[in-house]
VEXDREN-2710 file (C-alpha; in Angstrom, 1 decimal):
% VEXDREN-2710
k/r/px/py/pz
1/UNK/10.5/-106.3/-6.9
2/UNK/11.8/-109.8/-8.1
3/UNK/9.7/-109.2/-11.2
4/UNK/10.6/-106.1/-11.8
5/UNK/14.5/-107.6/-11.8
6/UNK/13.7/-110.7/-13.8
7/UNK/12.3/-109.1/-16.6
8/UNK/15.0/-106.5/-16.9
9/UNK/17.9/-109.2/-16.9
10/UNK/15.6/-111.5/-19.3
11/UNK/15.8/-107.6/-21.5
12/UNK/19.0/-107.5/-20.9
13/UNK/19.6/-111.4/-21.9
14/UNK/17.5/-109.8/-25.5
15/UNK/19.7/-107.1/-26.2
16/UNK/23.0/-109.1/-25.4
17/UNK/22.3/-111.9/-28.3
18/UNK/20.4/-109.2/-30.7
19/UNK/23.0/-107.7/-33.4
20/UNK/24.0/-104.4/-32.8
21/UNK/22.4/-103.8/-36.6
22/UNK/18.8/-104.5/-35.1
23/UNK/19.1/-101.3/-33.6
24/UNK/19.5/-98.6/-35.9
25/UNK/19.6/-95.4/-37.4
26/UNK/17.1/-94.9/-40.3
27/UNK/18.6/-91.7/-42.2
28/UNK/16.1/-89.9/-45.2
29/UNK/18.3/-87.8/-48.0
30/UNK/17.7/-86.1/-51.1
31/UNK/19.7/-85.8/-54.0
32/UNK/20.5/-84.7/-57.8
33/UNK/21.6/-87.0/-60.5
34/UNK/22.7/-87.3/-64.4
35/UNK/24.3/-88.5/-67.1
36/UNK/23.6/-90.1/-69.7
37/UNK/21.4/-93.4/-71.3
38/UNK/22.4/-95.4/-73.8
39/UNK/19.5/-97.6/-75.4
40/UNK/17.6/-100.0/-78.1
41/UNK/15.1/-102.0/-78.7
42/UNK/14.7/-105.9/-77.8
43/UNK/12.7/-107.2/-80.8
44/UNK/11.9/-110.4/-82.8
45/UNK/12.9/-107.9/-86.0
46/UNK/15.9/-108.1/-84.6
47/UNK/19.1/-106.0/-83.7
48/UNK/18.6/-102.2/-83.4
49/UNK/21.1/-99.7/-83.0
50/UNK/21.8/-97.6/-79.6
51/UNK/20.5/-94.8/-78.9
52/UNK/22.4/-92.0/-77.1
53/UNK/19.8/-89.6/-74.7
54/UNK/20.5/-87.4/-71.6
55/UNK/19.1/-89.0/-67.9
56/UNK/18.5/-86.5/-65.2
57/UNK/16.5/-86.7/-61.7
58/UNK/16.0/-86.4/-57.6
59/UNK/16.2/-89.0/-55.8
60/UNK/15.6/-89.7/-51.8
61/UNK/17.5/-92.7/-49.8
62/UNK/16.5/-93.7/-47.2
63/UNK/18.5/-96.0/-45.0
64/UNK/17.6/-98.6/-42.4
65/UNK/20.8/-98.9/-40.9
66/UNK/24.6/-99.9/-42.0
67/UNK/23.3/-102.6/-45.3
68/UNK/19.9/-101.8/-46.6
69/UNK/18.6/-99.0/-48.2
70/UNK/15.2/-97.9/-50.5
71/UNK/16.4/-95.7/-53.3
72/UNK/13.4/-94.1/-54.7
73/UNK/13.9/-91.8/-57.1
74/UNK/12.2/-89.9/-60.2
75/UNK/13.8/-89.3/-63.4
76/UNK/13.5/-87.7/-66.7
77/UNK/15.5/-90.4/-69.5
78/UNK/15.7/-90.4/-73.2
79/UNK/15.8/-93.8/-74.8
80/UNK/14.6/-95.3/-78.4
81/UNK/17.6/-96.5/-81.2
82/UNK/19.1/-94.9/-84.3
83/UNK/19.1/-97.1/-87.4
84/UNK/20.6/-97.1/-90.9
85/UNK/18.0/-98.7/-93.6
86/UNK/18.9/-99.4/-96.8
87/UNK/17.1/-102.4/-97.6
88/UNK/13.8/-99.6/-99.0
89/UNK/14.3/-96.4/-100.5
90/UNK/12.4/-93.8/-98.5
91/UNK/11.1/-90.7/-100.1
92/UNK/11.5/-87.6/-98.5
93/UNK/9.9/-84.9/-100.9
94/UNK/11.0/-85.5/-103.9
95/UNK/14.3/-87.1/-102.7
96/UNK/15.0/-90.4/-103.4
97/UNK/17.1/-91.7/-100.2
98/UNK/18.7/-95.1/-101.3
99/UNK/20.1/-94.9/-97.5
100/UNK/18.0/-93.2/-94.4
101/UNK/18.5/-92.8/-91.3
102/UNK/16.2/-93.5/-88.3
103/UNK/16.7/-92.0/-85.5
104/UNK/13.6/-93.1/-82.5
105/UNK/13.6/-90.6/-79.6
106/UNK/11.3/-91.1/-77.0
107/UNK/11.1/-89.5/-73.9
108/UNK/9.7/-91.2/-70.3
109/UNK/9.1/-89.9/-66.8
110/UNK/10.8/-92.6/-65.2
111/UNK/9.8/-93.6/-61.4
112/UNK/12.5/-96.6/-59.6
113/UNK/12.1/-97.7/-56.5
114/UNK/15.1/-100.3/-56.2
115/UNK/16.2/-101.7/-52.9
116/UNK/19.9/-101.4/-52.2
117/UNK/22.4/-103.9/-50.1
118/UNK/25.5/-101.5/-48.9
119/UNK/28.5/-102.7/-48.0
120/UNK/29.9/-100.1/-44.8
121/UNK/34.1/-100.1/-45.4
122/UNK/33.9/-98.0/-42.4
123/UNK/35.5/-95.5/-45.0
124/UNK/34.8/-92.2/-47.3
125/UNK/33.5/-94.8/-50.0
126/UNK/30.3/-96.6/-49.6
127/UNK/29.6/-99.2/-52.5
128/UNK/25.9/-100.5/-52.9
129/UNK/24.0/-102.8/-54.9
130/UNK/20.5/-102.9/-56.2
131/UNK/17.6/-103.7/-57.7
132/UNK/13.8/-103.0/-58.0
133/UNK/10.5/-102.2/-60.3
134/UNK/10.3/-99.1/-62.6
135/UNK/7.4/-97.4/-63.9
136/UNK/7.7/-95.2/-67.1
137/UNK/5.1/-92.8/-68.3
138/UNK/5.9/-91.6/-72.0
139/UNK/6.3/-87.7/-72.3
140/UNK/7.1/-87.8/-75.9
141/UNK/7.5/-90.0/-79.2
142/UNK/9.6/-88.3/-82.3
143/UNK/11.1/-89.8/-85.5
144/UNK/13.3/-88.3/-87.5
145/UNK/14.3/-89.6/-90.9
146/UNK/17.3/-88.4/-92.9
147/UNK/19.6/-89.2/-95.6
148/UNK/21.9/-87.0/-97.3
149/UNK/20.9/-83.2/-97.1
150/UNK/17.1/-84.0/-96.3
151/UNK/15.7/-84.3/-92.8
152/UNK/11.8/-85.0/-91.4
153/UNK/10.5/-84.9/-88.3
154/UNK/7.0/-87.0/-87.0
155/UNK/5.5/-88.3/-84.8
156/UNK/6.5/-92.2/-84.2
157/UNK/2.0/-93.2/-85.1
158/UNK/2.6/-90.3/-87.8
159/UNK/2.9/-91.1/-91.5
160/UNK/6.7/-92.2/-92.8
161/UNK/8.1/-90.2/-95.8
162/UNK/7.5/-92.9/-98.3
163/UNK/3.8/-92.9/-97.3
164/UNK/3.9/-95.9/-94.6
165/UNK/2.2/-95.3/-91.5
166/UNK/5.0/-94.2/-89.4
167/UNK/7.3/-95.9/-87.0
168/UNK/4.8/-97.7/-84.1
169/UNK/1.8/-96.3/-82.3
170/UNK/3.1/-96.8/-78.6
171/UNK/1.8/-97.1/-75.5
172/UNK/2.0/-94.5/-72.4
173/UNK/3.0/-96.6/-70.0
174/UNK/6.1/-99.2/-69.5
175/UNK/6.8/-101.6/-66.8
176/UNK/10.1/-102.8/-65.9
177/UNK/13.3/-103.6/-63.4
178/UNK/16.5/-101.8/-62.8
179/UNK/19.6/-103.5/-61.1
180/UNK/23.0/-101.8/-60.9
181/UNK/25.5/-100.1/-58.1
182/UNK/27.7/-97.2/-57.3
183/UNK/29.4/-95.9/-55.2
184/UNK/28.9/-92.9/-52.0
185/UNK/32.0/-90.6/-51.7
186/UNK/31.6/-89.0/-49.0
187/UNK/32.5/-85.0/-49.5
188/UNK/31.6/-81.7/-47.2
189/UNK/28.2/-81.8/-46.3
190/UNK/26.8/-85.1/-48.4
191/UNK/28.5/-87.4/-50.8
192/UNK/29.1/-87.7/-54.2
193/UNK/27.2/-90.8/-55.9
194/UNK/28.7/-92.4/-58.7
195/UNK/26.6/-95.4/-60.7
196/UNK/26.1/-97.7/-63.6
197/UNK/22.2/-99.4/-63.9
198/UNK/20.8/-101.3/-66.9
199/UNK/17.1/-101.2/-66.9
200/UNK/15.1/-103.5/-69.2
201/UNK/11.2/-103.2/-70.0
202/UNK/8.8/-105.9/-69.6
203/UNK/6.2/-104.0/-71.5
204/UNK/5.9/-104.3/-75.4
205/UNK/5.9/-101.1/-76.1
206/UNK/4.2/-101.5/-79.3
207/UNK/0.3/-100.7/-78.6
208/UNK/-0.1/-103.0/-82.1
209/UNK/1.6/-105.9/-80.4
210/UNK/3.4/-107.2/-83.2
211/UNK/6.4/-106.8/-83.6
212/UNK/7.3/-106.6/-80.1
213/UNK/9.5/-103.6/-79.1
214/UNK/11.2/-103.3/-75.7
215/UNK/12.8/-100.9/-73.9
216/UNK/16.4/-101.5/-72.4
217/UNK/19.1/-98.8/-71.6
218/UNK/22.7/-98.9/-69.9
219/UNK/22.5/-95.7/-67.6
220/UNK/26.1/-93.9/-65.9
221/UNK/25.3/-91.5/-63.5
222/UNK/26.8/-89.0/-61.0
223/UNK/25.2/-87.2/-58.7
224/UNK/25.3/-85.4/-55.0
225/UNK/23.1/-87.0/-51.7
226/UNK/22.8/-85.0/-48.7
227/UNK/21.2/-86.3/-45.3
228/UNK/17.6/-84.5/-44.1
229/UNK/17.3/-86.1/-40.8
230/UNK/18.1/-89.2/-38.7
231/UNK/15.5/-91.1/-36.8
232/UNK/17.3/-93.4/-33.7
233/UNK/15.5/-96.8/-32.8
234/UNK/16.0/-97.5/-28.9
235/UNK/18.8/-100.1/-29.7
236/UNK/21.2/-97.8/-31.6
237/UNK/20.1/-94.8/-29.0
238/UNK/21.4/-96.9/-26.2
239/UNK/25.2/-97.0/-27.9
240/UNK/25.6/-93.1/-26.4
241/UNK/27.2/-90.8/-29.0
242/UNK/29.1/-94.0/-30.6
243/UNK/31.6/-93.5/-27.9
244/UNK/30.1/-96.8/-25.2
245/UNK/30.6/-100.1/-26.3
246/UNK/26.7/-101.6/-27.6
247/UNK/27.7/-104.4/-24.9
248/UNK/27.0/-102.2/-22.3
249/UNK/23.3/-101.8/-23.7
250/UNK/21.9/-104.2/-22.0
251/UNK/23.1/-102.7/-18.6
252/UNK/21.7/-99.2/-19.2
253/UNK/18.2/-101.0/-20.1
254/UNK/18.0/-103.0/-17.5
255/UNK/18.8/-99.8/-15.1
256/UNK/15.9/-97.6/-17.0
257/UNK/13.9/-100.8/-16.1
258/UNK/14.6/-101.1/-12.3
259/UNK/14.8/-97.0/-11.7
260/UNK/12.4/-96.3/-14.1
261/UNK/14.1/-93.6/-15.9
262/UNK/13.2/-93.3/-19.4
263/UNK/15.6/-93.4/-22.2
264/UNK/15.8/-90.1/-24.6
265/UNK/17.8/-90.9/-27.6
266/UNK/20.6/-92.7/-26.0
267/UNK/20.8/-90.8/-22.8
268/UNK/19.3/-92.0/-19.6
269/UNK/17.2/-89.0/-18.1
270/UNK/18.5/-88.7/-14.0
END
């Protein structure tokens, strides 16, 4: 019997000097996002113009209590640049274009799996910040030249309209990071999701090598998260429907303990 009571006030010693965020809730969501990506290139040519595409995807939080959070997430995102060239006359036909237009549109399945730092205001709002890998799988590669009245479409390894060999052969896949933050509003059922990420390949995108071609975008997004379920570890259990100070904790533990009565998500079973 004096066992069984030192080790449940040595528990009870545990729980008193643990943080009450040790014991917590780890909530899974899902939820809808867009907006839209502005983008260039990052190249030893030099500066290339932005690029404005469309960014849309799910995404599924999942949060390990009140600071931390994974935010993987799966998105469709146009990036590539638009650029004005004058410096060689393209042909387009039999159209001398003393000016063309370039317009690079490529398309990527994007997967992020950033980790997030919250910051609980014990408000509706919920700002976070984050960062993390990406991986991009290209879906698509177009070019479209224009000057004047005359427009052509190709692929970007496709053959240019003055008879070059096309914008660059690139590769399928792109490595990189995202970092950025937002915002939870909380609202009915879920929350609306407000944010602002720059992602920035690490991948020369040009399967040639030379010149090197990297992705980077600005991305503003708004979206809706709802919560699927809520898993309760022991320590947050104990805190009974919020409404028992955590200090007590240690008491109800070290009662399970002595009367054996086990613990069933924060509610000791008589």
């Amino acid at each position: 019997m004096k066992t069984k009571r030192a080790h449940a006030i040595a528990l009870s010693l545990l729980l008193a000097m643990t943080p009450a965020s040790q014991g917590f809730a780890q909530q899974i969501g899902a939820g809808l996002r867009g907006g839209v990506s502005v983008s260039d290139f990052e190249s030893d040519l030099g500066d290339f113009g932005t690029r404005v595409g469309i960014a849309f995807g799910l995404f599924a939080p999942i949060a390990f209590g009140n600071w931390f959070e994974i935010l993987p997430e799966l998105q469709f995102v146009g990036k590539g640049s638009d650029n004005e060239i004058t410096a060689q006359p393209a042909v387009v036909g039999q159209t001398s274009l003393e000016s063309t237009n370039v317009d690079v549109s490529i398309g990527y399945l994007n997967l992020l799996v950033p980790a997030a730092l919250t910051v609980p205001l014990h408000s509706s709002v919920q700002p976070r910040f984050y960062v993390g890998p990406t991986l991009a799988l290209e879906l698509s590669c177009r070019v479209a030249y224009s000057g004047g009245d005359v427009v052509r479409q190709s692929g970007c390894a496709e053959e240019a309209p003055d008879g070059g060999t096309g914008f660059v052969n690139t590769t399928t896949i792109d490595f990189g990071v995202v970092f950025g933050g937002g915002v939870d509003i909380s609202a009915g059922p879920g929350a609306v999701t407000a944010d602002v990420r720059y992602t920035h390949g690490l991948t020369n995108i040009n399967a040639e090598d030379v010149p090197t071609l990297k992705n980077r975008a600005l991305e503003f997004l708004v979206g809706f998260t709802i919560t699927l379920s809520e898993y309760v570890h022991v320590g947050d259990a104990l805190d009974e429907s919020m409404s028992r100070p955590v200090a007590r904790a240690p008491a109800m533990i070290a009662s399970c303990v002595l009367t054996r009565s086990p613990v069933v998500r924060g509610r000791l079973r008589p």
